[in-house]
N, C-alpha and C positions, 0 to 999 in steps of 0.2 A: 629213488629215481623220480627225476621230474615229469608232470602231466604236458600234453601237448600243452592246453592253456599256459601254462609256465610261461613266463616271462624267457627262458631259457631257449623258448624254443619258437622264438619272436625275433625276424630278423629286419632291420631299419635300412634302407637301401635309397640313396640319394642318387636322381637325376636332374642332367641340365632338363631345360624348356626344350629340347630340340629333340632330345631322347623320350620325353614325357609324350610330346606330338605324335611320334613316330608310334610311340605303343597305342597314345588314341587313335591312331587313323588304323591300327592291325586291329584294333578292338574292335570297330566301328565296321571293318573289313570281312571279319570274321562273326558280324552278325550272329552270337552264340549266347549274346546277353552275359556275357562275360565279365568282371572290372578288371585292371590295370594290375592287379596284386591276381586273377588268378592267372594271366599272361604268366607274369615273374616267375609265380609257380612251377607252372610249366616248363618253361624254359631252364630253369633250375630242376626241374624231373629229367628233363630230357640229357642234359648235361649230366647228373647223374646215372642215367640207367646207361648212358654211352661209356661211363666210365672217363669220363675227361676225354673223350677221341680216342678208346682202347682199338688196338689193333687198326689205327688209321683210320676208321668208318669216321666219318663227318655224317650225323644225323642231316636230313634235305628239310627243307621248309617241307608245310603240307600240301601244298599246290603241285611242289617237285615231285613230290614223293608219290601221290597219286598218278602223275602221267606218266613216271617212271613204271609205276603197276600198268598201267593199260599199255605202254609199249613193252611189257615183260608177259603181256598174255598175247601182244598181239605176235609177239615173235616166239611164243612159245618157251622163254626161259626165265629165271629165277630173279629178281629185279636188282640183287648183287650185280648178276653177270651183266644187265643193261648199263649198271651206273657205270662199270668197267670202261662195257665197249664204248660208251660216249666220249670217256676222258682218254680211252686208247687213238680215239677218231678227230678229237683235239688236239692231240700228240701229234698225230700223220700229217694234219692241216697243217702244223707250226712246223714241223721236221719238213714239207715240200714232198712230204711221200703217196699223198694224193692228193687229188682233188675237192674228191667227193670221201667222207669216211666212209668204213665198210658197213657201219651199221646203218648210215641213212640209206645205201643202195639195197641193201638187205629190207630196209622197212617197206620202201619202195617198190620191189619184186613183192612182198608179201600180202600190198597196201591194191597192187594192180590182178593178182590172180585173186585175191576174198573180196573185193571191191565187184570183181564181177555181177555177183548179184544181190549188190546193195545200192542203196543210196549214197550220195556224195557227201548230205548233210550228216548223213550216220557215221560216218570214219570223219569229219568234221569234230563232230563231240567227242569222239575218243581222243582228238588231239595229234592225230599220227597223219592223217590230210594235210594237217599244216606241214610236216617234214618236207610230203611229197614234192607240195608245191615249193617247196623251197631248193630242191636239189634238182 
């Protein structure tokens, strides 16, 4: 059995200048002191433990994925159930079956009774401020 060292276990991955950019500006984004091969890694981890998109999940970027969590705490449920109701709430927009989805109106009731005794800039940073003002 071959060592990681191995040659076997070394793999050669060509990009344009346009794709090379793009990883240095997430590199550069991601402030982690990172290089360009431990991205690739990454991304190749992730792709693997997904299992290729088993069972439909699409792994989120980590920006997504984080305010997915704080709208899955702020509404109390499981951050599956959130990514749902968002693409269910996208469905209704494109269908003409509402307005407003039901999750934004849902954030918005939950955003205006725990808002009572906080501050504006503190639901600001959770990211779930911005819905409000948008709905």
């Amino acid at each position: 059995m071959a060592t990681i060292e191995s040659k076997s276990y070394q793999l050669r991955v060509r990009v344009t200048p346009e794709e090379r950019d793009l990883l240095e500006k997430l590199r550069i984004e991601r402030n982690q002191g990172e290089t360009l091969s431990d991205l690739v890694r990454e991304a190749i981890s992730l792709l693997v433990k997904a299992g290729g998109h088993k069972n439909g999940h699409i792994p989120l970027n980590p920006k997504t994925q984080a305010r997915v969590e704080r709208l899955s705490v702020l509404l109390k449920r499981e951050p599956r159930q959130v990514e749902e109701a968002c693409i269910e709430g996208i469905l209704d927009l494109i269908e003409h079956k509402s307005e407003v989805p039901l999750i934004v109106m849902e954030t918005h009731l939950h955003l205006k009774y725990q808002g009572r005794g906080e501050k504006r800039e503190d639901l600001a940073l959770s990211g779930a401020y911005e819905i409000e003002r948008q709905s």
